[in-house]
VEXKERO-391652 format. One record per residue (C-alpha): residue in three letters; x, y, z. Coordinates in Angstrom, 1 decimal. Layout:
# residues N
- resn; px; py; pz
- ALA; X; Y; Z
...
//
This chain:
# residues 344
- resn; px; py; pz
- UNK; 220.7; 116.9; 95.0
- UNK; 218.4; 119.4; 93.5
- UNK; 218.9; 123.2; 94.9
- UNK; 215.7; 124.4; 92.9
- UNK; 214.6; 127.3; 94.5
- UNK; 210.9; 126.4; 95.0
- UNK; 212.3; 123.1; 97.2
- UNK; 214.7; 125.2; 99.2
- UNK; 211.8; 127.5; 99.8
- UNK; 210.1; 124.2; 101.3
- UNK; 213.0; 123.7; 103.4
- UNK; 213.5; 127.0; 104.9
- UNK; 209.3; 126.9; 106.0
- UNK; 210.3; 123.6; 107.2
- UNK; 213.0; 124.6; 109.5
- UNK; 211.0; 127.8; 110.6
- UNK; 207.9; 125.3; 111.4
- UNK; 210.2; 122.9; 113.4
- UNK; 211.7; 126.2; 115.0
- UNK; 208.3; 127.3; 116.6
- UNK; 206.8; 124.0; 117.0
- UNK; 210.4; 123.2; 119.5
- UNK; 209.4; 126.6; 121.4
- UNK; 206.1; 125.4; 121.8
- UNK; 207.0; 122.0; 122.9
- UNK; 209.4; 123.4; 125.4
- UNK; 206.1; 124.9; 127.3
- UNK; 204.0; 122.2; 126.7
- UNK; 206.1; 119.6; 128.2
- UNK; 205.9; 122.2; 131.2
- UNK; 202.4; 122.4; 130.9
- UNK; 201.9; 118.6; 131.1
- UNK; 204.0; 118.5; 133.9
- UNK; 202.8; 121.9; 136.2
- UNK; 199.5; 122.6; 135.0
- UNK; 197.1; 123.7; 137.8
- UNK; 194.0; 125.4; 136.9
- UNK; 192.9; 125.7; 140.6
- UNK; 196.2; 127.2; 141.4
- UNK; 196.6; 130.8; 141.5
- UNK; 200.2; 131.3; 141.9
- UNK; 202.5; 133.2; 140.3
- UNK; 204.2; 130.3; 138.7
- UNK; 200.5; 129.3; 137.0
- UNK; 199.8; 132.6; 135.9
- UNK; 203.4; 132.6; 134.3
- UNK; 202.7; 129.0; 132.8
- UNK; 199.2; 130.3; 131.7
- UNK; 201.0; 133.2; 130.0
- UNK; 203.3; 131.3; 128.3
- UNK; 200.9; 128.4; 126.9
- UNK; 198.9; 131.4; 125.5
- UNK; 202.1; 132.1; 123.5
- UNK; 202.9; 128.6; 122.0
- UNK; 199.1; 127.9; 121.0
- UNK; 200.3; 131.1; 118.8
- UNK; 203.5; 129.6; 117.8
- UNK; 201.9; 126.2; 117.3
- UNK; 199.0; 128.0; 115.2
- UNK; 201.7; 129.3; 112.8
- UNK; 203.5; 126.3; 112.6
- UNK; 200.5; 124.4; 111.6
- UNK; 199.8; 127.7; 109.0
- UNK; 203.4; 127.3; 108.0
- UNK; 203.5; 123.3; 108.1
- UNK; 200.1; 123.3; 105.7
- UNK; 201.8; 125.6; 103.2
- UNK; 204.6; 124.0; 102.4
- UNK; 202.8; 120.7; 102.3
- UNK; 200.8; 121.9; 99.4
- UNK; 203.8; 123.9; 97.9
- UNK; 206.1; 120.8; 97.6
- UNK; 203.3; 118.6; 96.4
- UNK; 202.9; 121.3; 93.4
- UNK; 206.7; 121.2; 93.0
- UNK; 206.4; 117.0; 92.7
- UNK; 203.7; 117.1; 90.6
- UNK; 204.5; 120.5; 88.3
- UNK; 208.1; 121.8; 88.6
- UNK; 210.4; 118.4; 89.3
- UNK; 209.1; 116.0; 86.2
- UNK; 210.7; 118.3; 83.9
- UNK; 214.0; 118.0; 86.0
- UNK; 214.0; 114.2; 86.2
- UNK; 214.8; 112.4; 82.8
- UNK; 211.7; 110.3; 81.8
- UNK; 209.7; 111.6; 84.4
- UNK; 206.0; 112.8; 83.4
- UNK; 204.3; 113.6; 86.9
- UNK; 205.0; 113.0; 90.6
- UNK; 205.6; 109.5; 89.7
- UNK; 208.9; 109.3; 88.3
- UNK; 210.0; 112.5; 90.7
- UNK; 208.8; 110.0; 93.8
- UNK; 210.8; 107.0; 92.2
- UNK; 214.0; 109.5; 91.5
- UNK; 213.6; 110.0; 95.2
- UNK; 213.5; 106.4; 96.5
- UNK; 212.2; 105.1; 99.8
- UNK; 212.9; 108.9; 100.9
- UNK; 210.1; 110.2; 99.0
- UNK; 206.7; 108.6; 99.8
- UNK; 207.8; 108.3; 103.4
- UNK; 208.3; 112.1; 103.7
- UNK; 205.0; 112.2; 102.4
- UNK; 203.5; 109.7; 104.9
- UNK; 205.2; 111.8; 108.1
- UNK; 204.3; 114.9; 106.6
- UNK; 200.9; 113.9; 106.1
- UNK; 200.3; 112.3; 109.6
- UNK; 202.0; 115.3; 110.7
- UNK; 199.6; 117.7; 109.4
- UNK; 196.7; 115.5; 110.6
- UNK; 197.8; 115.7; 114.4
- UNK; 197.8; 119.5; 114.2
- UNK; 195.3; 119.9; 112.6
- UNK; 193.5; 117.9; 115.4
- UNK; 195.2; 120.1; 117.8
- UNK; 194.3; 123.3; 116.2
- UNK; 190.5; 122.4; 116.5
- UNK; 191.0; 121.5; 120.0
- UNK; 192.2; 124.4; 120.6
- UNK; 189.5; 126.9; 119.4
- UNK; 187.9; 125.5; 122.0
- UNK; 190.6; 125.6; 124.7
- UNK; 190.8; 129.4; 123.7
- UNK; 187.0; 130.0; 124.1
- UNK; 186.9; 129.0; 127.2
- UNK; 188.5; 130.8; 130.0
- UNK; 189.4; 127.9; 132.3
- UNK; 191.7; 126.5; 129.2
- UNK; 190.6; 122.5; 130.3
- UNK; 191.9; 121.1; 127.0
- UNK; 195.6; 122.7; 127.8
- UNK; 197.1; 119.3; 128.9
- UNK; 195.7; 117.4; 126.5
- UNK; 196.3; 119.6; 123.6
- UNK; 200.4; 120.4; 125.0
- UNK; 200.4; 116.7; 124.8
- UNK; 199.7; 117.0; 121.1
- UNK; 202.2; 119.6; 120.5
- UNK; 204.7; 116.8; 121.9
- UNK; 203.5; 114.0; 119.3
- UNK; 203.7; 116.4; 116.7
- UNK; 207.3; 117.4; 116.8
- UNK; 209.3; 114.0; 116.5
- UNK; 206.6; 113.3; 113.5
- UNK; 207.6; 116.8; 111.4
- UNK; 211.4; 115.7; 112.4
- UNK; 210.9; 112.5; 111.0
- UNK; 209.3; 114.1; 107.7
- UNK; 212.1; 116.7; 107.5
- UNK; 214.8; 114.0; 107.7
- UNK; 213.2; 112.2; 105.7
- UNK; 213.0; 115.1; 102.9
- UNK; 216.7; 115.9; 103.2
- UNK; 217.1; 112.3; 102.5
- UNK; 214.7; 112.0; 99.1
- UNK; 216.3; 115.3; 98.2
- UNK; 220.3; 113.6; 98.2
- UNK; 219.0; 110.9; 96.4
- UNK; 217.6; 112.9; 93.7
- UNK; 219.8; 112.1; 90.3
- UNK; 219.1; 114.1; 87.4
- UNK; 221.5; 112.6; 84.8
- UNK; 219.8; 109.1; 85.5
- UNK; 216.8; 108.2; 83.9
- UNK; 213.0; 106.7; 85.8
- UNK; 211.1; 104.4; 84.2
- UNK; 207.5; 106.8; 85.2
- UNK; 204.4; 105.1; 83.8
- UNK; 206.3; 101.6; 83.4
- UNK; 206.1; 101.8; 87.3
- UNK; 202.2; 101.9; 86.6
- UNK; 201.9; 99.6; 83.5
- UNK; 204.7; 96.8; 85.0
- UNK; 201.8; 95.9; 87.7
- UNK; 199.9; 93.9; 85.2
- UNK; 200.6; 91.2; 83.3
- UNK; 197.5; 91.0; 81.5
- UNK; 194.1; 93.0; 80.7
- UNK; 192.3; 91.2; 83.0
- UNK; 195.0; 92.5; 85.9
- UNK; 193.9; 95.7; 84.9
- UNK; 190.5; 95.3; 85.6
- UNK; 191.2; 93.9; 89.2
- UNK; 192.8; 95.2; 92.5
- UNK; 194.0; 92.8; 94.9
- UNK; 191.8; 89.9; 93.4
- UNK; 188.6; 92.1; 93.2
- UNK; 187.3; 93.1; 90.0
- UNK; 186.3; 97.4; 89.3
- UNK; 182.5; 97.1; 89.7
- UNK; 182.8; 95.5; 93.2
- UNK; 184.8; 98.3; 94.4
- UNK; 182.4; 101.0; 92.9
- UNK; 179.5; 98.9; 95.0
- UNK; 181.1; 99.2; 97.8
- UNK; 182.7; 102.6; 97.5
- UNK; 178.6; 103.7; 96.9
- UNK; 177.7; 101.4; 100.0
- UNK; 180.3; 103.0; 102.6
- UNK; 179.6; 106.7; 101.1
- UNK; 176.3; 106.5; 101.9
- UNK; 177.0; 105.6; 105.3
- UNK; 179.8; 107.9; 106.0
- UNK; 177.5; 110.6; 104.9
- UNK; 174.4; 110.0; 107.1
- UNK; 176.9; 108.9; 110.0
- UNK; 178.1; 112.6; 109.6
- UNK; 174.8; 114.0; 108.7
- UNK; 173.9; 112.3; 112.3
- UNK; 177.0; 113.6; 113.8
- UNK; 176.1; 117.1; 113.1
- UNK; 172.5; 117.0; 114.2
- UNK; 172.7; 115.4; 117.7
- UNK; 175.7; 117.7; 118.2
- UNK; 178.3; 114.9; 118.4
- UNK; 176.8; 111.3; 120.4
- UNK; 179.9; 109.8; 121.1
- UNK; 178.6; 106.0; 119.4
- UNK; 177.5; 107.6; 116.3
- UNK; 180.8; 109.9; 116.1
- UNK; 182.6; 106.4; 116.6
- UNK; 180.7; 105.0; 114.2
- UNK; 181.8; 108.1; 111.7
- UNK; 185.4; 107.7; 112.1
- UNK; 185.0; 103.7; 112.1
- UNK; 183.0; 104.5; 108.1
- UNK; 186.0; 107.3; 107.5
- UNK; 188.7; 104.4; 108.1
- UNK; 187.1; 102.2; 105.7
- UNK; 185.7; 104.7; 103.0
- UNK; 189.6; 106.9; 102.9
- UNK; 190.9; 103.7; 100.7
- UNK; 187.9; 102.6; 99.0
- UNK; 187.7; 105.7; 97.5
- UNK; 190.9; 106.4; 97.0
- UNK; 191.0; 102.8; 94.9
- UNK; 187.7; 103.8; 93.2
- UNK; 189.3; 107.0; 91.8
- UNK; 192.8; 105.8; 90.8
- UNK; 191.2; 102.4; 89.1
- UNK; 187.7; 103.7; 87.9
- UNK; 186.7; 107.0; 88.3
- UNK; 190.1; 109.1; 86.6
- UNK; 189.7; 107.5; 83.8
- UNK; 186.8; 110.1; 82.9
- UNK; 189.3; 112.9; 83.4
- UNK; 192.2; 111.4; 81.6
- UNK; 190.0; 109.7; 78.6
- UNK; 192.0; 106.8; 78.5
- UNK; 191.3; 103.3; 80.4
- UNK; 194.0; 101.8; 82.8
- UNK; 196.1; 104.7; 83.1
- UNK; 196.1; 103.9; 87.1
- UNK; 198.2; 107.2; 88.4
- UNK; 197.1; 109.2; 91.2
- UNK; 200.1; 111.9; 90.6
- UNK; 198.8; 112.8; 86.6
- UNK; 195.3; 114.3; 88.3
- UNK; 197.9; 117.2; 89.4
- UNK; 198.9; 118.0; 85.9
- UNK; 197.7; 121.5; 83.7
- UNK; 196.4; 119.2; 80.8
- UNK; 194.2; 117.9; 83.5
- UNK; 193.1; 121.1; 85.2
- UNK; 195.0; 120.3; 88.3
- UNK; 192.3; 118.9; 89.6
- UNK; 193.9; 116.6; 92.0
- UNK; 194.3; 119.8; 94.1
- UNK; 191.0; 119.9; 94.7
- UNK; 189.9; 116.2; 94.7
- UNK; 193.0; 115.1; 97.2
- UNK; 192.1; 118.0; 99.2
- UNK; 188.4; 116.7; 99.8
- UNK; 189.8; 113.6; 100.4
- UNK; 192.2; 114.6; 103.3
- UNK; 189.3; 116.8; 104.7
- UNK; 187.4; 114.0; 104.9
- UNK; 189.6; 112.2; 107.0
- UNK; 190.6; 115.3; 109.0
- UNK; 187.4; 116.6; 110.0
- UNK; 186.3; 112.7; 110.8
- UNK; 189.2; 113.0; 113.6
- UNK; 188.5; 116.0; 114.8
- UNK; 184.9; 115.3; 115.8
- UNK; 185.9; 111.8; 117.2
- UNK; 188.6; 113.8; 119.3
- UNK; 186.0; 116.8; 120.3
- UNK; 183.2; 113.8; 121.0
- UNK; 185.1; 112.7; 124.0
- UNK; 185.0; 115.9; 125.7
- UNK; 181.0; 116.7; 124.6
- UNK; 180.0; 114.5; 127.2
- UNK; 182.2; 115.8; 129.8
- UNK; 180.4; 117.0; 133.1
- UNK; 182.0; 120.2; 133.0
- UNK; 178.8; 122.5; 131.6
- UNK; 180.6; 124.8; 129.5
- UNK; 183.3; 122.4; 127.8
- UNK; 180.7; 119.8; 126.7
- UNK; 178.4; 122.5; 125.3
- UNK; 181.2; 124.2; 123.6
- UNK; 182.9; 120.3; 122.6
- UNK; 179.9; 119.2; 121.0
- UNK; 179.3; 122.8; 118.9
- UNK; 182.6; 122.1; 117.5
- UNK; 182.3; 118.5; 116.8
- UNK; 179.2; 119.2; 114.9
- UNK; 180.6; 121.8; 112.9
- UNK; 183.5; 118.9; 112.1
- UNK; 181.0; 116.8; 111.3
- UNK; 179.1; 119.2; 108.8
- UNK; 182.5; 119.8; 107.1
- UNK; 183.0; 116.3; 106.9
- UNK; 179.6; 116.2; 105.2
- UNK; 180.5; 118.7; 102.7
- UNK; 184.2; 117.4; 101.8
- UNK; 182.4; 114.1; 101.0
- UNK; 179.7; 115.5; 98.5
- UNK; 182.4; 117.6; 97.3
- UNK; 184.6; 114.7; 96.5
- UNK; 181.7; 112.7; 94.9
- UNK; 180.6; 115.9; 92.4
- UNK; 184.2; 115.9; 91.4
- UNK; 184.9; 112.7; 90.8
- UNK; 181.1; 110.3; 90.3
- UNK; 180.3; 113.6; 88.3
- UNK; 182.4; 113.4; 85.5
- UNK; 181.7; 109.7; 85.0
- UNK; 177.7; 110.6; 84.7
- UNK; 177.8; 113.6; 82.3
- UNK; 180.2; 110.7; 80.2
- UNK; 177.3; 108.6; 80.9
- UNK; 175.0; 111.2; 79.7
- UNK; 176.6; 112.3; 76.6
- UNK; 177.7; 109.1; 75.2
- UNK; 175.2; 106.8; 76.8
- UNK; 177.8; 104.1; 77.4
- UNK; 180.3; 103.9; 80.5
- UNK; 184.4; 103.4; 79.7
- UNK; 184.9; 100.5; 80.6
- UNK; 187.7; 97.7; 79.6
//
C-alpha cells in the first residue's frame, strides 16, 4: 500500500465529502418523507431550515468530491508511474491496482455526474422561493451517497493492492491487443476511417441538437433527442481520439493510450481534452433532467427550468467545439504543414 502524501490527501477529502454528504442525506431522507410546501407548521419551517443547510453541505461535497477527482487523476497519471516499476503513465499505475482501480474510477465518475445533476437542479430550487425541486433533488442526495461509498471502498481496495517491488507490463497492456498491423488499424471489426465518419456524423448532430436546445429554451423531444446523440457521440469520440486523433499529439501511430495524453512531454493536455469530454456528457444530463420540469404548469418553475436547461445546453455546445479544436485541430495544422495525414 502506498502512504504517498498526495493519495492520503485524496482520502482525507474523501472521508470529509462522505462526512457532509451523510449529513445531508440524513435531512433529505426526511425531506422525501415530510415535505409539505402548503404546510406552515413548525415542523416544515424546521424541515425547510434544515434542507437549506444540506443543499450547503451537499454543495461542498460536490466542491470537495470534484477536487479530489481531478487531484487523484493527476496523482495516476504524474506522481504514481514513477512509484510503480515499469510503469510510464496511468496505465501501469491502473494495472498495479487491479480490478480496484478502473472501478474506483467508474463510481467516482458516476458519482460526480449525479451531483453534478443535482447541483444544477438546485440553482434552480434555490431561486425559487417555493423550493419545488426539494424532493426530487433530496432524492438525489440519497443516490449519491451509496455511489461515493462504493468508489471510496473501492479506492481503499486499489490502494492495498498497490505493489511497488513488483513490476507491470504498461504499454505491453496496449501493444498485446494486436496481433498484427492490420489489428491496429481496426476496433471491434471496424477499420479507423469509418469511425472518423461517424464520429463527424454524430458531432454534427449533437451540436445542432444542442444548438436547438439552447434556442427553444429546452423542447423536451429535441432535449431527448440531445442526450439520445450525447449517448452515442461520448464513445465514438472517445474511440476516435485514443485510435486516430492522439496520434497527432504523440507523433507516433498506434500508440493507443488514453492515460499518456496526461503526461508533461505532452502538455497535459488530457486535462483539458477529458474535461470537455465529461462536460459534454454532464451538461447533456443536466438539460435532459431540467427539460422535464420546463414544461411543468407551475409558471415560475418552467420559466426558470427551461433558462437553465438552455444555458446547459449552450455549455454543452461549447465543450463540444472545444473538444473538436483540441483534438480534429491538431490533425489539420499536420494536415496543413505536411500535406499528408499519419496514417498506418
Amino acid at each position: 500500500m502506498t502512504r504517498h502524501p498526495l493519495l492520503l490527501a485524496v482520502f482525507a477529502t474523501d472521508i470529509l465529502t462522505l462526512l457532509l454528504l451523510a449529513g445531508a442525506a440524513t435531512v433529505a431522507f426526511r425531506v422525501v418523507l415530510h415535505w409539505d410546501p402548503k404546510d406552515t407548521g413548525a415542523q416544515q419551517l424546521r424541515l425547510q431550515a434544515h434542507s437549506e443547510t444540506a443543499a450547503l453541505a451537499g454543495a461542498w461535497a460536490f466542491g470537495l468530491h470534484l477536487f479530489a477527482t481531478v487531484t487523484l487523476i493527476y496523482a495516476l497519471t504524474n506522481i504514481l508511474p514513477d512509484m510503480v516499476p515499469g510503469a510510464m503513465c496511468g496505465t501501469g499505475v491502473l494495472q498495479a491496482m487491479r480490478s480496484g482501480g478502473p472501478r474506483m474510477l467508474i463510481f467516482r465518475l458516476v458519482g460526480l455526474a449525479i451531483l453534478w445533476v443535482w447541483w444544477r437542479m438546485e440553482k434552480v430550487n434555490r431561486e425559487l422561493p417555493e423550493s419545488p425541486l426539494a424532493v426530487v433533488n433530496a432524492r438525489l442526495v440519497l443516490l449519491a451517497l451509496p455511489v461515493l461509498f462504493l468508489a471510496e471502498h473501492a479506492a481503499w481496495q486499489a490502494a492495498l493492492a498497490m505493489e511497488f517491488q513488483q513490476p507491470v507490463d504498461c504499454c505491453a497492456v496496449i501493444y498485446d491487443q494486436f496481433s498484427s498491423l492490420d489489428d491496429a488499424r481496426q476496433t471491434m471489426g471496424v477499420n479507423n476511417p469509418s469511425w472518423m465518419t461517424a464520429f463527424s456524423i454524430t458531432t454534427i448532430g449533437l451540436l445542432i441538437a444542442a444548438i436547438t436546445t439552447w434556442k427553444t429554451c429546452a423542447h423536451r423531444t429535441v432535449t431527448v433527442l440531445l442526450a439520445v446523440l450525447t449517448m452515442v457521440w461520448l464513445p465514438l469520440s472517445a474511440i476516435a481520439l485514443v485510435r486516430v486523433l492522439a496520434a497527432y499529439h504523440y507523433g507516433v501511430l498506434h500508440h493507443h493510450c488514453p492515460w499518456c495524453l496526461f503526461l508533461p512531454e505532452h502538455r497535459m493536455l488530457g486535462f483539458p481534452i477529458w474535461a470537455a469530454w465529461m462536460l459534454v456528457a454532464l451538461e447533456a444530463a443536466s438539460a435532459l433532467a431540467l427539460s422535464f420540469f420546463a414544461t411543468n404548469p407551475l409558471p415560475p418553475l418552467d420559466r426558470m427550468a427551461g433558462r437553465h436547461a438552455a444555458g446547459a445546453a449552450r455549455n454543452t455546445v461549447l465543450t463540444a467545439i472545444f473538444f473538436v479544436l483540441m483534438t480534429v485541430g491538431p490533425a489539420l495544422w499536420w494536415r496543413l504543414r505536411f500535406g499528408v495525414w499519419m496514417t498506418g
